[in-house]
Short mmCIF file of the C-alpha atoms (twelve columns), coordinates in Angstrom:
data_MODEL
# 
_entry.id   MODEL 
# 
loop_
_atom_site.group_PDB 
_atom_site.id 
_atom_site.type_symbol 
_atom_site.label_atom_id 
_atom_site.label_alt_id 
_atom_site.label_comp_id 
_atom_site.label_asym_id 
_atom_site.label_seq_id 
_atom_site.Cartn_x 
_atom_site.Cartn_y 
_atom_site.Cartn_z 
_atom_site.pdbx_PDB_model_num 
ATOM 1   C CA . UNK A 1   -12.900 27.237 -82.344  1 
ATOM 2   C CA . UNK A 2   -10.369 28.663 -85.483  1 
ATOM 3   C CA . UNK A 3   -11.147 29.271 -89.194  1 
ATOM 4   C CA . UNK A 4   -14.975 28.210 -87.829  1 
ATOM 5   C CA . UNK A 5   -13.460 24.447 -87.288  1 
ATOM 6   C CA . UNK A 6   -13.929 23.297 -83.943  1 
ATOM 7   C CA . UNK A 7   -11.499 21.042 -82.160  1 
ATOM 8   C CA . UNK A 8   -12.725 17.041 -82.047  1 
ATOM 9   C CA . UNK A 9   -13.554 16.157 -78.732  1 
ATOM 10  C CA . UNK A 10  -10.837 14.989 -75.991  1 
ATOM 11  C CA . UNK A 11  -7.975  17.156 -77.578  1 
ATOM 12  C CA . UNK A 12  -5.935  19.460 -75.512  1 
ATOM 13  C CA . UNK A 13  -3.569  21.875 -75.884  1 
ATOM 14  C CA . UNK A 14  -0.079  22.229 -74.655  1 
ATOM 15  C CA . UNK A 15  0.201   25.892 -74.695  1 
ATOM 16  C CA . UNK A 16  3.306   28.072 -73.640  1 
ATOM 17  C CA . UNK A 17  5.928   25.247 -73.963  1 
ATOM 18  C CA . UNK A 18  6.767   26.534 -77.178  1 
ATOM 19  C CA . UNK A 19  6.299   29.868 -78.423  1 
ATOM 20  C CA . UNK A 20  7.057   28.812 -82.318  1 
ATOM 21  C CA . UNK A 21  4.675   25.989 -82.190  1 
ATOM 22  C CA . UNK A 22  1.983   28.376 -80.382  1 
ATOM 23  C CA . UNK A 23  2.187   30.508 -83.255  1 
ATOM 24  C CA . UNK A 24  2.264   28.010 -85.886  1 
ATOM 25  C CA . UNK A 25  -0.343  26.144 -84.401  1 
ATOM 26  C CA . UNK A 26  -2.202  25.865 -82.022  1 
ATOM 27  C CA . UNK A 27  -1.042  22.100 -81.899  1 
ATOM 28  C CA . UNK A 28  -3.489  19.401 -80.064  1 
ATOM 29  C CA . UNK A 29  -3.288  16.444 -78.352  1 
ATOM 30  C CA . UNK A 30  -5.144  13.452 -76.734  1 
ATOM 31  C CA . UNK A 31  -4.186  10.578 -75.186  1 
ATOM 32  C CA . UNK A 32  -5.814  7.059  -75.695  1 
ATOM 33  C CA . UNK A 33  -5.723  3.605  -75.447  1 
ATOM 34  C CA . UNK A 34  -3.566  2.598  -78.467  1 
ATOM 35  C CA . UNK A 35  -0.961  5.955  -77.773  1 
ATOM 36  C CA . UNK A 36  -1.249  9.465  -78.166  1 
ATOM 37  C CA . UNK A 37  -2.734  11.296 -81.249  1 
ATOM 38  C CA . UNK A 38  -2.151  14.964 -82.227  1 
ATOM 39  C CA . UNK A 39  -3.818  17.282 -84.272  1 
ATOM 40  C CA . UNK A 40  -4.431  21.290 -85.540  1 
ATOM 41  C CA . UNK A 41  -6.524  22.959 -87.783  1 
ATOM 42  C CA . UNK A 42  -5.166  24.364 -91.588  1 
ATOM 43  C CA . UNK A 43  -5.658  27.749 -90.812  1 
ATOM 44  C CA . UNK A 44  -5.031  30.400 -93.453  1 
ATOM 45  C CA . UNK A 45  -1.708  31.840 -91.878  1 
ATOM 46  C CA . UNK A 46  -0.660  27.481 -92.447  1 
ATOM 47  C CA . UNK A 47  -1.007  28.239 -95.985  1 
ATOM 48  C CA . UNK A 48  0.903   29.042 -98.814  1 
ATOM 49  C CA . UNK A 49  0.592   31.322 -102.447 1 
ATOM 50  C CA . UNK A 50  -1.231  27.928 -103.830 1 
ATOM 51  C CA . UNK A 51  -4.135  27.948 -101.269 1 
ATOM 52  C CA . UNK A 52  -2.852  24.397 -99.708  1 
ATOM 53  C CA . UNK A 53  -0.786  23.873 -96.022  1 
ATOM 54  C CA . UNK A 54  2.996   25.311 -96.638  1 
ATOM 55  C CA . UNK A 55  4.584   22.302 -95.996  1 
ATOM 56  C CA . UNK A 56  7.254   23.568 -93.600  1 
ATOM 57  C CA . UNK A 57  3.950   23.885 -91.418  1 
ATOM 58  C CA . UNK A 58  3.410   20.194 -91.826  1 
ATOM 59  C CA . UNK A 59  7.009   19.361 -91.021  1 
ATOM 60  C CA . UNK A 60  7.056   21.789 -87.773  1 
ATOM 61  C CA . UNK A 61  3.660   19.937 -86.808  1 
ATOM 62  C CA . UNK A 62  5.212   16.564 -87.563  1 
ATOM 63  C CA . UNK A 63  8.423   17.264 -85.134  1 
ATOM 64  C CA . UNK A 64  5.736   18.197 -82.662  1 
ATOM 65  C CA . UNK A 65  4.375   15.309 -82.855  1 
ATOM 66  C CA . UNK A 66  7.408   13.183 -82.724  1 
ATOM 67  C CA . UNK A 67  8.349   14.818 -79.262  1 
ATOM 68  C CA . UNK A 68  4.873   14.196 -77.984  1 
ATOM 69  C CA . UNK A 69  5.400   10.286 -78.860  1 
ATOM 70  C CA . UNK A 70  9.747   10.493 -77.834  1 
ATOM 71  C CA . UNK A 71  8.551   12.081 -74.319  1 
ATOM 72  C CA . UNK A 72  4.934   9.965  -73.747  1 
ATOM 73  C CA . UNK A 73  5.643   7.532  -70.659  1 
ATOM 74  C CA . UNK A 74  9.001   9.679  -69.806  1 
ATOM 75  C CA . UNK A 75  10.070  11.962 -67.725  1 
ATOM 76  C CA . UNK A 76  12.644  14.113 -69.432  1 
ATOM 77  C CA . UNK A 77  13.324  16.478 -72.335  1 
ATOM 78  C CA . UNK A 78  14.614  15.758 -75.765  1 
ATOM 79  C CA . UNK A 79  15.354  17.725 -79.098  1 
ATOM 80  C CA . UNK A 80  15.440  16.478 -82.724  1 
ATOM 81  C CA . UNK A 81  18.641  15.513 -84.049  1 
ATOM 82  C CA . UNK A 82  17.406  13.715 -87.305  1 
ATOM 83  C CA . UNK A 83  13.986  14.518 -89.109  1 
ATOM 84  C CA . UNK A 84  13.171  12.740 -92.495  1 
ATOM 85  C CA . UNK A 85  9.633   13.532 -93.822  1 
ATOM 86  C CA . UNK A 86  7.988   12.212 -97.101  1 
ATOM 87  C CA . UNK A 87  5.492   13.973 -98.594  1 
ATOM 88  C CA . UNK A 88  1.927   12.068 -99.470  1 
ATOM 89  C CA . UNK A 89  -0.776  14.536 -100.791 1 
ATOM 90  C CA . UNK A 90  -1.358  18.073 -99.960  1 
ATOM 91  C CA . UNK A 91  -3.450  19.800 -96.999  1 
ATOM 92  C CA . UNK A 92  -5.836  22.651 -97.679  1 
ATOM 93  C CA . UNK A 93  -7.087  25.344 -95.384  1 
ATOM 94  C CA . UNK A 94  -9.819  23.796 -92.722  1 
ATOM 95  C CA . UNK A 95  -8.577  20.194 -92.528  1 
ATOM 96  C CA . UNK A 96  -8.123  18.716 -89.257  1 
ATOM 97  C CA . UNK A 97  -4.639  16.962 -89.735  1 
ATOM 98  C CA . UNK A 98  -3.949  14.368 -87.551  1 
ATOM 99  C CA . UNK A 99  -0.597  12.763 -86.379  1 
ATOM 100 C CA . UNK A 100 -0.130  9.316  -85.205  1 
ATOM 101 C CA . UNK A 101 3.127   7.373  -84.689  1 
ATOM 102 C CA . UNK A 102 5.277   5.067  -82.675  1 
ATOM 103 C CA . UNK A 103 8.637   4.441  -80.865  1 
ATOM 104 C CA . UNK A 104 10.481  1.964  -82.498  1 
ATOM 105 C CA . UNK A 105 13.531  2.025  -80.163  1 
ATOM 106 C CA . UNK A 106 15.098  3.729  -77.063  1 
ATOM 107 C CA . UNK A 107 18.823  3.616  -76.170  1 
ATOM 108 C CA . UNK A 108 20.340  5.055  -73.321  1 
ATOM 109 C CA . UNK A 109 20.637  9.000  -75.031  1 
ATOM 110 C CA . UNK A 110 18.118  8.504  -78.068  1 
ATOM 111 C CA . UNK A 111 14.799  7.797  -79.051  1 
ATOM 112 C CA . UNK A 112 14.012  6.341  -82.928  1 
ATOM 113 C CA . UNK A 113 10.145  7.038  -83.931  1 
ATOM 114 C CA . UNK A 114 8.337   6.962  -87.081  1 
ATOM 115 C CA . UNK A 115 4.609   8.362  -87.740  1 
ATOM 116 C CA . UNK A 116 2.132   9.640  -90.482  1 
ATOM 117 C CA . UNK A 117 -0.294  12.826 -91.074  1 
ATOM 118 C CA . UNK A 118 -3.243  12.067 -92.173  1 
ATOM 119 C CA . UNK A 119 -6.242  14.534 -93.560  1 
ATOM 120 C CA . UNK A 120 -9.685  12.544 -93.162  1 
ATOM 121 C CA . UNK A 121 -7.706  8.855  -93.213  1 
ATOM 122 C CA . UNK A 122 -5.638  9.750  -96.384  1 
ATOM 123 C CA . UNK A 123 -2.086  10.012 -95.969  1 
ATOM 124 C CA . UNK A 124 -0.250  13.274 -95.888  1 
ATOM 125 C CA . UNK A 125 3.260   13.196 -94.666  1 
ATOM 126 C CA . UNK A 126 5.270   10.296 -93.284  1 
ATOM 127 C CA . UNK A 127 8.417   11.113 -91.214  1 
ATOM 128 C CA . UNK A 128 11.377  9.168  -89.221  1 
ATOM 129 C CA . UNK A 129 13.088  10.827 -85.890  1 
ATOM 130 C CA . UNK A 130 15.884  10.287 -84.179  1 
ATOM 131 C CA . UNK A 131 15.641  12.371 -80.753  1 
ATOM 132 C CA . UNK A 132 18.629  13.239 -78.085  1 
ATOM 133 C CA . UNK A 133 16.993  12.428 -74.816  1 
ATOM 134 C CA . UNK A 134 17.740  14.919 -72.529  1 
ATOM 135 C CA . UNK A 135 17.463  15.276 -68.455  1 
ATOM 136 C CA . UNK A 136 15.270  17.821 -66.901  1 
ATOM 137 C CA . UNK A 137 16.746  20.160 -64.917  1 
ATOM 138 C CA . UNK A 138 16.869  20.152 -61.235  1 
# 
C-alpha cells in the first residue's frame, strides 16, 4: 500500500533494475491476455507546486512503460533513443495511472511503439518510441 492506495490485483513490481524509476515510482506491472499493462500510484513526492502529477513523472513512467512493451517476448536490453509524449489532461495525487501500448514495428537494431496513460479510462499522456535494441551481456 502508498498514499493509503493499494495496488489492483495481479500487478508486480520490477524492483532494483532501476534505481531512478524505484525512486520515482514504484512502477507496476501485469501481464495479460491482450499484452502487458503498467501502472503506479500519484504519490505526493509525483507532484508538483499545483497539487497535480509533475509531468516529467508521467514522461519517466511512460518510457518505463515503453521498455516493458520494446522488451515483452524478448530477450535482450534496449534504451530510448526517441521519446515523443502528448499531453491529454492532468493527474492528481492518488490516481492509479495506467499505461497500455503496442509495438508497431521491429527491425534488426530498433523497436517503434506507441501507447497511452490513462487515469480511470480518460486519457492522460500519449507517447511514440523508438528503442535501440541492445544484446545482453554474456
Amino acid at each position: 500500500m502508498t498514499d493509503d492506495v493499494l495496488i489492483p490485483e495481479g500487478y508486480k513490481q520490477l524492483a532494483g533494475v532501476s534505481p531512478a524509476e524505484d525512486d520515482i515510482g514504484p512502477f507496476y506491472y501485469k501481464k495479460t491476455k491482450s499484452g502487458l499493462q503498467m501502472g503506479f500510484i500519484a504519490q505526493h513526492k509525483n507532484c508538483n507546486g499545483l497539487g497535480t502529477v509533475h509531468g516529467g513523472v508521467l514522461m519517466c513512467f511512460a518510457d518505463y512503460a515503453a521498455t516493458m512493451l520494446a522488451l515483452s517476448g524478448v530477450r535482450e536490453n534496449c534504451a530510448t533513443i526517441s521519446f515523443t509524449s502528448d499531453f491529454m489532461a492532468g493527474a492528481k495525487r492518488g490516481d492509479w495511472v495506467e499505461a497500455s501500448g503496442v509495438v508497431v514495428k521491429r527491425t534488426g537494431s530498433l523497436t517503434f511503439l506507441r501507447g497511452q496513460l490513462t487515469v480511470k479510462d480518460e486519457l492522460v499522456l500519449s507517447f511514440q518510441a523508438v528503442m535501440r535494441r541492445l544484446k545482453k551481456p554474456a
